[in-house]
N, C-alpha and C positions, 0 to 999 in steps of 0.2 A: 038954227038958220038952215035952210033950204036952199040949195042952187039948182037953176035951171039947165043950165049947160056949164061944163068944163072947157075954156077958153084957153088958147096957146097964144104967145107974144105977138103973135100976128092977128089975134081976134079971130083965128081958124076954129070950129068946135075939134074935140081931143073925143074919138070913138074908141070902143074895144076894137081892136086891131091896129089900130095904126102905131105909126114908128113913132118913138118920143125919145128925144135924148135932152140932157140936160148938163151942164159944168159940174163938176165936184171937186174939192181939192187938188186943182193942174190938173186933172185929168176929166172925165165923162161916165156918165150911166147912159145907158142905153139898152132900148129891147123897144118889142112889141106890147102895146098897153092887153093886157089880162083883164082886167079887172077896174072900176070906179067906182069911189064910194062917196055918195052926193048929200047923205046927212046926219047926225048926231046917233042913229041908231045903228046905221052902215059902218059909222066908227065907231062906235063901241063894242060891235062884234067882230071888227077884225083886230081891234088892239089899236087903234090909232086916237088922236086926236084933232080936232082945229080941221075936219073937211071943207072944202073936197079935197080927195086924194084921187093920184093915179096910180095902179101897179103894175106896173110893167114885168116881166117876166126877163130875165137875162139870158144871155147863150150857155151861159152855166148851170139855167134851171133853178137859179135863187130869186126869190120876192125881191121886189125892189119898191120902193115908194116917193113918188115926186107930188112934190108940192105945186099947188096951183097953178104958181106966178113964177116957176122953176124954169 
């Protein structure tokens, strides 16, 4: 499966760079989007599954990964 764009709650497209936060356990992930991986070969070389993904990059400088519908 192939996506065309990567869509936020609002139907906004999700670019490299922009801001993207999401809920996690009482608390939030958040960074600047690094990286989008749009198909079954984009995930399989980064280690993921079930794309699209987003990676965001955190102020700590660790990968992070949000799901689509996140």
């Amino acid at each position: 499966m192939s996506v065309e764009r990567v869509l936020d709650k609002q139907g906004e497209p999700i670019n490299e760079g922009d801001f993207v936060r999401t809920r996690y356990r009482g608390g939030e992930h958040k960074g600047e989007v690094d990286r989008i991986v749009m198909d079954e070969k984009g995930a399989q070389e980064e280690g993921v599954a079930n794309p699209p993904k987003v990676f965001p990059k955190r102020r700590a400088g660790l990968a992070l990964t949000l799901l689509k519908g996140s």
